[in-house]
C-alpha positions in Angstrom: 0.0 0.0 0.0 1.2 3.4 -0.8 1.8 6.5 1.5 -0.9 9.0 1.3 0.4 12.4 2.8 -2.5 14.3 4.1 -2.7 18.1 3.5 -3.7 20.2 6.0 -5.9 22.6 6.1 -3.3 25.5 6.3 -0.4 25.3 4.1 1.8 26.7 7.0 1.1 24.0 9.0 2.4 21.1 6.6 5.6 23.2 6.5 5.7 23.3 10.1 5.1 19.8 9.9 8.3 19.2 7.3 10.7 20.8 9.6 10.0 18.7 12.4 10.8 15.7 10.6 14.3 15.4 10.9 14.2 16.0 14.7 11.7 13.4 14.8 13.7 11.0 13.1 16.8 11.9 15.8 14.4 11.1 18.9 13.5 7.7 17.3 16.2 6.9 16.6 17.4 7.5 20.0 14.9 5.2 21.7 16.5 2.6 19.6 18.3 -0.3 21.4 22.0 0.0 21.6 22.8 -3.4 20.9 24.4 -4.1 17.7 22.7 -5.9 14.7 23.7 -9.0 14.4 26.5 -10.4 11.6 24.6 -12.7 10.1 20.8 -14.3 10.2 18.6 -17.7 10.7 17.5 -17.1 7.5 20.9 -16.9 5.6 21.7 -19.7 7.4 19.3 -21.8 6.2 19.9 -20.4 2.6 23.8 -21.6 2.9 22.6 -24.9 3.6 20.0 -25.6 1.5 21.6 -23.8 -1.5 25.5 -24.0 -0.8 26.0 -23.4 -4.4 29.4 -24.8 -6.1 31.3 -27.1 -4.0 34.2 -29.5 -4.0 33.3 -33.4 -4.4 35.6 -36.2 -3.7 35.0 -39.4 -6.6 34.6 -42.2 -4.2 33.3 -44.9 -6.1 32.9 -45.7 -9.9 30.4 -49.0 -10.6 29.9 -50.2 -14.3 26.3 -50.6 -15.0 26.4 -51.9 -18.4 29.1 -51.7 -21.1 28.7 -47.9 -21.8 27.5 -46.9 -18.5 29.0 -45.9 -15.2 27.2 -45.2 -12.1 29.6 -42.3 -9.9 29.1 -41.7 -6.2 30.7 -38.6 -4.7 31.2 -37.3 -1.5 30.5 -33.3 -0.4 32.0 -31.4 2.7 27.7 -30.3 3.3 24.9 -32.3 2.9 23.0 -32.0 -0.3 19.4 -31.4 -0.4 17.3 -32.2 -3.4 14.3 -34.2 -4.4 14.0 -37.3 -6.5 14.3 -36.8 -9.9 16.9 -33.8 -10.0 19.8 -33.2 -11.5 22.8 -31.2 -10.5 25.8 -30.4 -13.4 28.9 -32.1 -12.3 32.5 -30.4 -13.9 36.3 -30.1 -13.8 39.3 -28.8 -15.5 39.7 -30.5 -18.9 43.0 -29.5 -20.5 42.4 -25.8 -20.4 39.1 -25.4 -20.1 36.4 -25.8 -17.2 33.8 -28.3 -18.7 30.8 -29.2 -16.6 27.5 -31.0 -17.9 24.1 -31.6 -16.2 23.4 -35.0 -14.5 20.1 -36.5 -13.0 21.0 -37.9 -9.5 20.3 -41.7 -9.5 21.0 -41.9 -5.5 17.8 -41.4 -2.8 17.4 -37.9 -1.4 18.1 -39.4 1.8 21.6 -40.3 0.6 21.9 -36.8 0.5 22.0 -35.7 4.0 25.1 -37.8 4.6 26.9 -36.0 2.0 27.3 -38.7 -0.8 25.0 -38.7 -4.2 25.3 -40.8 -7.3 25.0 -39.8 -11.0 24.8 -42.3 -13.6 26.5 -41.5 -16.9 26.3 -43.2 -20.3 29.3 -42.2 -22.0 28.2 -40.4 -25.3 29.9 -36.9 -25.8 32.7 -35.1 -25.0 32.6 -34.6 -20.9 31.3 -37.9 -20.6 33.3 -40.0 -22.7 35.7 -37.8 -20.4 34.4 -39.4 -17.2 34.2 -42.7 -18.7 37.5 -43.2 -19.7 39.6 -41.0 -17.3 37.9 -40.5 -14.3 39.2 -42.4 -11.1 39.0 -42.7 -7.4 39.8 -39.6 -5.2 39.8 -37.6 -8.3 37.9 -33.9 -7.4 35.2 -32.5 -9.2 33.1 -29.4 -8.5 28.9 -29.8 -8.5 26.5 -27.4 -8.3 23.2 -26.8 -6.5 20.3 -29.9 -7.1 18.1 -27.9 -9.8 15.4 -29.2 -12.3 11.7 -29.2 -11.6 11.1 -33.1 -12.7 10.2 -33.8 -9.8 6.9 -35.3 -8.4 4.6 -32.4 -7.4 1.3 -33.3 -5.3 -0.6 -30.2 -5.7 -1.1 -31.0 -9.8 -0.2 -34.8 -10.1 -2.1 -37.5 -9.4 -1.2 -39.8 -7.0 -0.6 -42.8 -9.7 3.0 -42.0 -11.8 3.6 -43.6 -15.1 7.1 -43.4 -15.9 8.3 -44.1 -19.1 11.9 -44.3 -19.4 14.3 -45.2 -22.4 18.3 -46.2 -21.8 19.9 -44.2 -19.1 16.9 -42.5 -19.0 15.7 -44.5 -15.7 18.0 -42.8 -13.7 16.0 -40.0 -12.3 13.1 -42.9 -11.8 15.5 -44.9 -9.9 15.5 -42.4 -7.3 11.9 -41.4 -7.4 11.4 -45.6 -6.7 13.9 -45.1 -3.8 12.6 -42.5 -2.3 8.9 -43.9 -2.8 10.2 -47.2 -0.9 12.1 -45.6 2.0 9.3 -42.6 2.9 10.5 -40.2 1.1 7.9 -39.6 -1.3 4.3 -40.6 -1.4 2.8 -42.0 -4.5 2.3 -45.0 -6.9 5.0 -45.8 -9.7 4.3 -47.8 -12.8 8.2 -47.9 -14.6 7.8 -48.7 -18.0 11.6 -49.5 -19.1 12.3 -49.7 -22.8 16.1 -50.9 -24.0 16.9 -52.6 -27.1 18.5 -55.6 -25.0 18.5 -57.4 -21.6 22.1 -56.6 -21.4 21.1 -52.9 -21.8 19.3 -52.8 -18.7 20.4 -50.3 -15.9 20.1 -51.1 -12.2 18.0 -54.8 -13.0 18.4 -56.0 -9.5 18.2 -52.6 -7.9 14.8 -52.3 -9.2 13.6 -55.6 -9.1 14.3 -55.4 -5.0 12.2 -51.8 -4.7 9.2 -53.8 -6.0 6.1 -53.6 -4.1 2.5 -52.4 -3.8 3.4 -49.1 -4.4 6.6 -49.1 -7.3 6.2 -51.6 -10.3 8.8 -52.1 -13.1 8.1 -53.5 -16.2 11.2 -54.2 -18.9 10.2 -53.6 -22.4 12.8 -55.1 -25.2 13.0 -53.6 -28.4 15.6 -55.7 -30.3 14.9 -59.2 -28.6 12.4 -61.6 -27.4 12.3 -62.9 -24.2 10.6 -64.6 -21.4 9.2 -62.4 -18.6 9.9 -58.9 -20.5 7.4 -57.0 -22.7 8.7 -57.0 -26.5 8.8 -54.1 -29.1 7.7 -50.4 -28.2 5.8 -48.5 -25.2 2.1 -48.2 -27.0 -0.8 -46.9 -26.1 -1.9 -50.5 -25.7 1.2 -51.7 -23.0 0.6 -48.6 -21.5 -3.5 -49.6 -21.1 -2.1 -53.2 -19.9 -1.0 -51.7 -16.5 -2.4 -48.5 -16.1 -5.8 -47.3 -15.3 -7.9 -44.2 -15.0 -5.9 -41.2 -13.6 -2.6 -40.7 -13.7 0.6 -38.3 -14.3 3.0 -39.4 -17.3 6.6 -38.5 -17.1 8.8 -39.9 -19.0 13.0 -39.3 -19.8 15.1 -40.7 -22.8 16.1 -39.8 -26.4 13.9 -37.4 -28.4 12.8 -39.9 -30.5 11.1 -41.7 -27.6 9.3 -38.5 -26.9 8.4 -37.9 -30.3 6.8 -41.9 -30.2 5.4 -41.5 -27.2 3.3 -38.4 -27.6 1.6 -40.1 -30.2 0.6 -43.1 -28.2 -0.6 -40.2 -25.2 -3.0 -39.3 -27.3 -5.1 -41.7 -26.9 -5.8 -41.1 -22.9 -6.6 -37.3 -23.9 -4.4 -36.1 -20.9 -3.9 -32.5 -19.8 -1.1 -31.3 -20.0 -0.5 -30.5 -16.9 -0.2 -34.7 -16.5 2.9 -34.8 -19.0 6.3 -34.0 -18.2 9.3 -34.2 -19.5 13.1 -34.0 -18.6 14.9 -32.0 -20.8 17.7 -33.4 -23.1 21.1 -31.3 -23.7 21.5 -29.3 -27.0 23.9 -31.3 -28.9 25.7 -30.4 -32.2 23.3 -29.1 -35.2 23.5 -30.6 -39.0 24.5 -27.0 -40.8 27.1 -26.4 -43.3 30.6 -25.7 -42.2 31.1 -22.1 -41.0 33.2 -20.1 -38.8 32.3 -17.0 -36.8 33.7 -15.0 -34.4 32.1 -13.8 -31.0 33.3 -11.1 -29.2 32.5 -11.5 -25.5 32.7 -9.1 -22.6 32.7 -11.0 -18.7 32.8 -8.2 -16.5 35.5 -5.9 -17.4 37.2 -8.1 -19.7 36.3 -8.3 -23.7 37.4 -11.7 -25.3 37.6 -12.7 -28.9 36.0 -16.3 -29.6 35.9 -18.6 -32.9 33.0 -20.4 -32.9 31.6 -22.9 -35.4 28.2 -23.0 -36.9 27.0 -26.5 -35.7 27.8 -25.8 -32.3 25.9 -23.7 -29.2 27.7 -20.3 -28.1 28.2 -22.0 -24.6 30.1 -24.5 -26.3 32.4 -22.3 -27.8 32.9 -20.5 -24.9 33.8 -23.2 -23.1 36.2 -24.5 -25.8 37.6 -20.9 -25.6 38.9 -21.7 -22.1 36.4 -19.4 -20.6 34.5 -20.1 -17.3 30.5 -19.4 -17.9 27.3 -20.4 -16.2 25.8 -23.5 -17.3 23.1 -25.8 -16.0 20.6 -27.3 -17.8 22.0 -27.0 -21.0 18.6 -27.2 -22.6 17.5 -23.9 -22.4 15.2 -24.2 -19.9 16.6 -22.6 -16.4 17.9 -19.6 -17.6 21.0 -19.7 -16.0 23.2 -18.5 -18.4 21.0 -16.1 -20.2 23.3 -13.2 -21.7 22.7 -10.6 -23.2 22.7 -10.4 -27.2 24.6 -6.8 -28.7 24.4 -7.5 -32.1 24.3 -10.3 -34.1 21.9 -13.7 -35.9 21.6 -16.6 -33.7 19.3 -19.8 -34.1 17.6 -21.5 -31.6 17.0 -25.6 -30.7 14.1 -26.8 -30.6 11.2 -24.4 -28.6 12.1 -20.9 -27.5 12.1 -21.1 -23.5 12.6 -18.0 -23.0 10.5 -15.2 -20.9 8.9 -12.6 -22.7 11.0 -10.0 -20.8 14.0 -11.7 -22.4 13.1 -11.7 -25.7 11.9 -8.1 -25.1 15.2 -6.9 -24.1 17.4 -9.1 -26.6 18.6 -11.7 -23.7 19.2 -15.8 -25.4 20.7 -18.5 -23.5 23.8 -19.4 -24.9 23.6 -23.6 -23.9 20.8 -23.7 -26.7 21.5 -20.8 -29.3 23.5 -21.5 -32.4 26.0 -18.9 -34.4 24.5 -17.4 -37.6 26.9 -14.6 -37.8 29.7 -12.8 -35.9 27.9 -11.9 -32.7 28.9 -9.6 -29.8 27.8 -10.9 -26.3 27.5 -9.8 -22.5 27.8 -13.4 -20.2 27.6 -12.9 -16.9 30.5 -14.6 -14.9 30.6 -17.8 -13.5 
């Protein structure tokens, strides 16, 4: 509510009025307590625990999961708090530049709290090929806060979950089933698994033992036939076979699966609202070979960057040697939103931006592809 000053019904008097305000002030501020403020707050406590932002991690185990897949548990100096299904973006120092990429935590919230998570990485690309390969015990990486809003969420979903994973993509439902089994979250989950192989399979027996009245798993094989799994594609038809009146779909794998699997949705005439799904990075785009060059100013420093057509202005950056925000990678948090000086840029897949940035000429670099020579203000890291 605004201040409404009140005129009197004499001018004179709201001058008189005016010069005792000052004096006024003095003999409040008098009648103050003389005890300092204090240094710091409960509430920016809480903050620095909840959201400790970047922060040192120890590598203290390394499990193979399949033939191109690595599960990697790390240990923090605070306890992490995040929800099941989040992801956080683990990085280090890669020759000279800082590379970091986003991860869905495959470990129980509850893990957490005694300061060890678990990310499960299939090695495609260049950081996790990286991790794949080179990555060992004791080894220190830096992770960030637990972001990502693919999370269960009470208040709009219903209480029944189908979630429809593809490959690696049953890691975040690997900790939702954790989390549903220990307490953590309440809910039913129907997993419907797709791979093309048995051998494919992530986290078989770990899923198998979270089986109960409330989580379900059920295998689909694409590229084989056999006993006890469900054979070719998730259809609208599997997807009648063990599900039933209301429910929320989520679902997280390759883009084809989405594309497959929208179709098949149709069917149940589902709000929107009840379909979610995780975001996949922005990867290099199919474009003629081209070379640009991006000047970049990071607080009071102006950097000159080559950057090639096919890949995203955050890439380049980082292949630059410079150290930038990045989460998501998708486009979708907005963390690394920059501003745009001049320049053509092209965007992957939907424009997530807010109106005010699109008003004001702000992209997000993780997503946005060079068309041109392009000047751009990136906030530091």
């Amino acid at each position: 509510m605004s201040f409404v000053f009140r005129k009197q019904i004499f001018g004179f008097m709201d001058l008189l009025r005016f010069k005792k305000l000052v004096p006024n002030r003095r003999e409040k501020l008098e009648e103050g307590a003389s005890t300092p403020l204090p240094k710091t707050y409960r509430v920016n406590e809480t903050a620095k625990i909840l959201h400790p932002g970047y922060q040192l991690a120890k590598l203290i185990g390394i499990e193979q999961n399949t033939s191109d897949t690595k599960t990697y548990t790390f240990e923090t100096d605070l306890p992490l708090y995040f929800r099941a299904g989040q992801y956080l973006t683990v990085g280090c120092k890669v020759g000279e530049s800082f590379v970091a990429r986003p991860y869905a935590i495959s470990s129980a919230p509850k893990a957490g709290l005694s300061k060890t998570l678990s990310v499960t990485v299939k090695k495609c690309g260049f950081f996790s090929g990286y991790l794949f390969d080179r990555a060992k015990i004791d080894d220190m990486f830096t992770i960030g806060d637990p972001s990502g809003e693919f999370c269960y969420e009470p208040l709009k979903d219903s209480r029944q979950v189908l979630a429809l994973a593809g490959g690696s993509g049953i890691t975040p439902f690997y900790s939702m089933a954790q989390a549903v089994s220990d307490g953590t979250e309440d809910f039913s989950l129907t997993i419907l698994y797709g791979a093309k192989t048995e051998g494919d399979i992530i986290f078989r027996k770990e899923l198998d033992a979270l089986v109960s009245d409330k989580v379900k798993v059920v295998y689909v094989l694409s590229d084989e036939k056999k006993e006890g799994f469900e054979y070719g594609f998730i259809t609208s038809d599997l997807i009648k076979k063990y599900v039933s009146g209301d429910f929320t779909v989520m679902m997280c794998g390759p883009g084809a699966m989405y594309a497959f699997a929208d179709e098949q949705l149709k069917a149940f005439n589902l709000p929107l609202k009840r379909v979610k799904k995780e975001a996949n990075c922005v990867g290099e785009r199919d474009v003629k070979d081209a070379e640009y060059t991006l000047t970049v100013h990071i607080g009071f420093e102006t950097h000159s960057v080559k950057a090639q057509a096919k890949e995203t202005i955050l890439t380049a950056l980082e292949r630059a040697g410079l150290q930038v925000p990045s989460k998501c990678r998708a486009g979708g948090c907005g963390f690394c939103h920059s501003k745009l000086v001049s320049g053509e840029f092209s965007i992957a897949g939907a424009d997530k931006r807010r109106l005010a940035d699109k008003k004001f000429g702000y992209i997000h670099p993780c997503c946005s592809y060079p068309d041109s020579d392009m000047e751009l203000i990136v906030p530091k890291a």
